[in-house]
N, C-alpha and C positions, 0 to 999 in steps of 0.2 A: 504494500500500500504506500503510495505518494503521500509525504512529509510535506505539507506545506509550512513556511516560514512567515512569519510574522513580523512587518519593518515599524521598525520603532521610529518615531515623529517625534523630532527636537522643535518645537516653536516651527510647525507646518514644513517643514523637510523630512522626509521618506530619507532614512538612513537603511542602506540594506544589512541583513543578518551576519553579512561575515565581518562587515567593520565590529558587529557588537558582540562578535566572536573572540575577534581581534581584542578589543579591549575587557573582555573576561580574561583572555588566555595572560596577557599581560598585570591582570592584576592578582591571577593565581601565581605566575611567573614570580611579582616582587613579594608577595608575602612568601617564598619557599626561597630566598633567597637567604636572608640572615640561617634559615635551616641548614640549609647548604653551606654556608659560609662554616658554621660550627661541625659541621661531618667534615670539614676540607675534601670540598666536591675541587673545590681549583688546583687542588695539589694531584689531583689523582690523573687528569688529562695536562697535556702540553700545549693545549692551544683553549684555555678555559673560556675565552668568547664566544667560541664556536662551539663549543660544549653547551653553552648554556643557551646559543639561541637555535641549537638542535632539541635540548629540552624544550624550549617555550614553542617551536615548529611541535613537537608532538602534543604537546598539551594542548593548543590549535587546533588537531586533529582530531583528538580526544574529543574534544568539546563538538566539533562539526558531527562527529558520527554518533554521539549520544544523545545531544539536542539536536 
């Protein structure tokens, strides 16, 4: 069955669903960062920018294929 989505309206602007994806996955991203910070997620990869915005891409995904 077809998932229709639902666009959220700022003051009569149609915002589509993956910008409000985008800023869920973003704001699960910075609350699990201090987490992160105290496990030393940075220390365990060599390139920890790209580490973490491979995490926030899957949590992204996460988000689009649940909601």
């Amino acid at each position: 069955m077809a998932h229709t989505f639902s666009e959220l309206v700022i003051e009569g602007v149609l915002v589509a669903p993956f910008v409000t994806y985008l800023l869920a996955a973003l704001v699960v991203v910075l609350v699990l960062r201090p987490i992160l910070h105290l496990v030393g997620f940075a220390k365990m990869f060599g390139r920890a920018p790209i580490a973490e915005l491979s995490l926030y891409v899957t949590i992204l995904c996460l988000l689009m294929l649940l909601f």
